[in-house]
C-alpha positions, 0 to 999 in steps of 0.5 A: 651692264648693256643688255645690247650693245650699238643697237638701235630702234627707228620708229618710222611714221608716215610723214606730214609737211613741215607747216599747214601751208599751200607749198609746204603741203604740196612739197610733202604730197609730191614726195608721198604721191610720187612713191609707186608703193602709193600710187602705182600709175606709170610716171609718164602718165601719173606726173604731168597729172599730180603735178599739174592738177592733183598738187594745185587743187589740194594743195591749198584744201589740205593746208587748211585743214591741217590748219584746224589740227596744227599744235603749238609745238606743230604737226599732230603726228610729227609732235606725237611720234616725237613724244612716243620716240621718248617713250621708247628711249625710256624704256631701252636706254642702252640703245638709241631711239629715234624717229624718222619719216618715210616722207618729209622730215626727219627723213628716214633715208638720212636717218639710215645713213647716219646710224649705219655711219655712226657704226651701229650694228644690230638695227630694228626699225619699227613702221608705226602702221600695225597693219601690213600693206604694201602701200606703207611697211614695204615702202619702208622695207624698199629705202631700208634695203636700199640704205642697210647693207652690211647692219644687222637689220630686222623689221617689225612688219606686222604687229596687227594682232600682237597681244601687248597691243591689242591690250593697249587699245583695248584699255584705252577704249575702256577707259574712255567708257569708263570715263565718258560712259559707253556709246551705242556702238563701237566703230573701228575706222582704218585708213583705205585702201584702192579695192585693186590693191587688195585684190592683187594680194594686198593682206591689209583687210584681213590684217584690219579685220583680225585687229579690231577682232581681238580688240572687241573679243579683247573688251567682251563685246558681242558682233552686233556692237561693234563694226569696221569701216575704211576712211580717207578715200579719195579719186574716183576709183573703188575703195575698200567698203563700207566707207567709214561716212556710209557706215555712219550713215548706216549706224544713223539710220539703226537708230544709234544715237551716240556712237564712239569711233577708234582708229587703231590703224594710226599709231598716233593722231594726226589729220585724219584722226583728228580733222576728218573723224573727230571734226568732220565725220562728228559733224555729219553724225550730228546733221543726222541726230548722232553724237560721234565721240572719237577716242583717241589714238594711243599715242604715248601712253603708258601701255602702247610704249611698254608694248613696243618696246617688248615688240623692239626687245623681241626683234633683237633677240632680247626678249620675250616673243609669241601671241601671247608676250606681254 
């Protein structure tokens, strides 16, 4: 007996080049850095710019440090939302998962037309960014609106404090303490945003703040234990503050020595988790004495599938919802 007939999950990660080459990241950064939800110059001015100096310069800089994070079967984040997809599929077996990209492959755009094709009806997609900004969930609401008239369409935009969630990094947080024993402080480090965004109305602050709040209130740990930092900036423009590298500066300089980082603004891991925080931002907290211990993103364990599944379920009508659904 079906619990829901011709329903379907997409669950839509960012994107990420097809090879840790110069061309196959520069086809991948032009596609993102061309979306006006991302960068929001006018096209006359920003192309000729990030196609004629942006595109060249890290083109070859990001291909290397893709290089230094590339799997086996892969891309980080493609083999892992691969992996969570699977997951997913498990635990909603009468409906059909699949994963999908907002850029770069598997397209999220050829995903839509093929499900709406197909005659599926009742579609939830799930953006795998917990917290809302304009600059990632509503680029995926702007192609979803684009490519499902006539579906039965819901769209999971936030799940920032959802209680199923908050519980599973807060586990995985405890676990890897239980295991490696605690650090001095607890850094919760989330991708950046450009200061003007926000300021224009952008909630991905106070959605970062209310996470790694309930995670620390989630864990018991008092305000001085723990702190939230923005990474990945870059251009010359102001960016939300403090910077994940000037709070580490910040932390060395109190005098913590073994700091652990978890960045529960990713739902998987993928370069900016592993190249930047646990290679290179552990290697500027080593120059200044430290040990930074990354933890993991949870990527397809156990507690982060059960909590989407329940989050999809909910979406569809089928199961229980509320801050406090588990």
């Amino acid at each position: 007996m079906h619990e829901i007939a011709d329903t379907a999950l997409v669950a839509v990660n960012l994107g990420t080049p097809e090879a840790p080459t110069a061309p196959a990241v520069r086809r991948y950064l032009a596609e993102f850095l061309g979306d006006p939800r991302v960068v929001s110059i006018p096209p006359l001015l920003w192309k000729p710019l990030l196609h004629g100096l942006i595109l060249p310069l890290r083109g070859p800089r990001s291909a290397a440090n893709y290089a230094k994070v590339w799997m086996e079967e892969g891309s980080p984040l493609l083999v892992h939302t691969l992996r969570l997809a699977s997951a997913l599929q498990s635990r909603l077996p009468d409906w059909r998962v699949l994963p999908a990209m907002r850029y770069g492959q598997p397209a999220l755009r050829a995903t839509l037309r093929e499900l709406r094709a197909s005659g599926v009806r009742r579609l939830v997609v799930l953006p795998l960014y917990p917290q809302y900004s304009t600059t990632t969930t509503a680029s995926v609401a702007d192609l979803v609106a684009e490519e499902t008239g006539g579906m039965d369409v819901t769209l999971i935009e936030d799940y920032s404090t959802d209680a199923g969630w908050v519980g599973a990094v807060a586990d995985s947080v405890a676990r890897f303490r239980d295991a490696h024993g605690e650090g001095d402080h607890l850094l919760f480090s989330f991708h950046g945003l450009p200061q003007r965004v926000a300021d224009a109305g952008d909630p991905y602050p106070q959605r970062c703040q209310g996470s790694a709040g309930a995670v620390a209130a989630a864990l018991g740990l008092e305000p001085a234990r723990w702190s939230l930092s923005y990474q990945s900036r870059f251009g010359r423009e102001r960016w939300l503050e403090p910077a994940t590298q000037d709070e580490l500066d910040r932390l060395a300089d109190a005098g913590v020595r073994r700091l652990d980082v978890v960045c529960p603004g990713f739902a998987v891991d993928c370069i900016e988790t592993l190249e930047e925080v646990a290679l290179g931002l552990a290697e500027r907290f080593a120059a200044r004495g430290g040990s930074l211990r990354y933890i993991p993103c949870l990527n397809d364990a156990d507690g982060h599938a059960d909590a989407l599944a329940r989050l999809a379920r909910c979406a569809a009508g089928s199961g229980k919802c509320g801050p406090d659904a588990r």
